[in-house]
N, C-alpha and C positions, 0 to 999 in steps of 0.2 A: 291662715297665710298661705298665698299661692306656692307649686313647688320653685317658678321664677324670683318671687320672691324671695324665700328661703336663700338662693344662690348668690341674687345681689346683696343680701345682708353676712352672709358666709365669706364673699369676696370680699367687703367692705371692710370686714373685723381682721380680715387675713393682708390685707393691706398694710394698716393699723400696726398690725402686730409687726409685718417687716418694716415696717419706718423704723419703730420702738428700737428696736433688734438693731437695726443698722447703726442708728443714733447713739446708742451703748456702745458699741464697739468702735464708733469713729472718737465716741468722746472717753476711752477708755487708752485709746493711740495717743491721743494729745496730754494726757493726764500720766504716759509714765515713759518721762523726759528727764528722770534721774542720771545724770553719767556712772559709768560703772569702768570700774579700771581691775585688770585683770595682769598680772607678770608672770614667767617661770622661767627659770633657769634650769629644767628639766631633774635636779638630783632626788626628787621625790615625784609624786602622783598629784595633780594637780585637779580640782574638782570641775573647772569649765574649758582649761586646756590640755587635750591630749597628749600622749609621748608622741615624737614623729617616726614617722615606720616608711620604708622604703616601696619600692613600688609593686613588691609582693607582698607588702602586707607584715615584714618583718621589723621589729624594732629597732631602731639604729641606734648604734655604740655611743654611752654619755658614760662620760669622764669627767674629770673637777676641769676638764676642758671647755665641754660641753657638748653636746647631740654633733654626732661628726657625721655630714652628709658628702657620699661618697658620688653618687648617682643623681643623677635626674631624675626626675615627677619626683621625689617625694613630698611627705602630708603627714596634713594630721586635722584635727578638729578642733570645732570651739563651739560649746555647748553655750548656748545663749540660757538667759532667765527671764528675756522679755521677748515681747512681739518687737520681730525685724521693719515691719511699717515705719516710715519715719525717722530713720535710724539709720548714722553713718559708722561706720568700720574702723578706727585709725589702728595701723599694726606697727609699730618699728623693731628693726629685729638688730642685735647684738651678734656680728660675726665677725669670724679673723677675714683677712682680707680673702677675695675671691680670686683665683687663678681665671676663672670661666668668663669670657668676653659679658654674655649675658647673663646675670644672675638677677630672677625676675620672682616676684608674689604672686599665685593667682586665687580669685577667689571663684566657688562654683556658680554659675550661671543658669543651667540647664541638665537636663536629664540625663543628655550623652556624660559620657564622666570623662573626658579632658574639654568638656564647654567652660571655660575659668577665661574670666576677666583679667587680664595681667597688668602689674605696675612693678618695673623696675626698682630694686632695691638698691638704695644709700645705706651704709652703714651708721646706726640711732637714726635714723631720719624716718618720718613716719608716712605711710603708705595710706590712702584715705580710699576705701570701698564704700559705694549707697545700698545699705541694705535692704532696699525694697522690692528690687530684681533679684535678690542672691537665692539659690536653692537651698532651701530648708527640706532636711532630712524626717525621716519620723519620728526621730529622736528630739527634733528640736536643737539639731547642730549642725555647723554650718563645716562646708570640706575647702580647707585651702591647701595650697602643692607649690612648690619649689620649681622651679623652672630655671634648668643650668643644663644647656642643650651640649655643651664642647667640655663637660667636668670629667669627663670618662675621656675621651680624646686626650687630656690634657694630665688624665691621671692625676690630676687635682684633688685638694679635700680643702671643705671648710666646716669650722667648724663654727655650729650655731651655740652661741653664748646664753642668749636671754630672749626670749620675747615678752612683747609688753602688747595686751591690747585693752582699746578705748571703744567705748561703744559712747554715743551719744547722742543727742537730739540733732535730725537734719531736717534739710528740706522738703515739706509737701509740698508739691505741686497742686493744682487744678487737676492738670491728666491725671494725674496719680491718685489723689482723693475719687474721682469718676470712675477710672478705672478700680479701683478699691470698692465702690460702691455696687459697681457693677455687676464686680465678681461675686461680693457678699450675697447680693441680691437674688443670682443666678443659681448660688449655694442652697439657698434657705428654701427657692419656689423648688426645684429637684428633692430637701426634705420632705416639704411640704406631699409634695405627688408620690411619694412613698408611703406617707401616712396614710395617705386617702385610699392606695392600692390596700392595705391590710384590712 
């Protein structure tokens, strides 16, 4: 067998192989559509929600109150257990009433670290993010932050009661399945050409 040969049969199987590859993992998206429901009321360590820490990075004061945020940007995390493809966000959060004109959710978006998606908070009322944009960490958790731009001006405090998050099945799109495929695809030929260099 010619060495052209060899190549179009090397190409052919290496085709093959990303369809395979791609097909698992789209059908591995649509297969885990379990809802999952997540709460804490902060008086202990919570296994997929973090305590919220201030925007140094320090832990904020919880009392049988609850997490008292004094400041703007604070955050915290939420460790996911599934792939974010296909998958919406709902958060509603538990607080005393807010002094602060805007008191808003954001969730992260992008690289820069204040790129966050914002959605006005209602008190119990639930906040619905698409997790198929949102930035995943290397940990596999996602960053969301508090946005109360006049809480210091106003010398204000609220204090956060409970949150409750919902993850569950949302919408694919077309774009978003392409774009998903795309990227996969783009992933796996970049492995691919590293194997070959060794």
């Amino acid at each position: 067998m010619g060495g052209k040969e060899k190549t179009v049969k090397r190409f052919f199987y290496s085709i093959i192989f990303i369809v395979l590859l791609l097909a698992l993992f789209v059908g591995l998206v649509f297969l885990d559509f379990k809802k999952t429901t997540w709460h804490t009321d902060f008086s202990s360590p919570h296994p997929q929600i973090s305590f919220l820490e201030n925007i140094y990075g320090q832990p904020l004061t919880v009392t049988s109150k609850g997490s008292l945020l004094e400041n703007d940007l604070s955050h915290f995390k939420i460790y996911l257990k599934k792939s974010p493809i296909a998958k919406d966000m709902q958060i509603s959060v538990n607080f005393s009433d807010s002094p602060a004109d805007i008191f808003a959710l954001g969730l992260r978006k992008g690289e820069f670290w204040l790129d966050y998606e914002k959605k006005l908070l209602e008190n119990n009322e639930a906040a619905t993010f698409d997790l198929d944009s949102a930035y995943l960490n290397q940990d596999h958790s996602l960053d969301l932050m508090f946005f109360a731009p006049d809480l210091e001006k106003m010398k204000g405090k609220i204090w956060i009661k409970e949150i409750k998050v919902e993850i569950k099945k949302g919408n694919f799109t077309y774009l978003e399945a392409k774009n998903l495929l795309k990227n996969r695809y783009q992933s796996i030929i970049k492995w691919k050409e590293k194997l070959l260099k060794k």
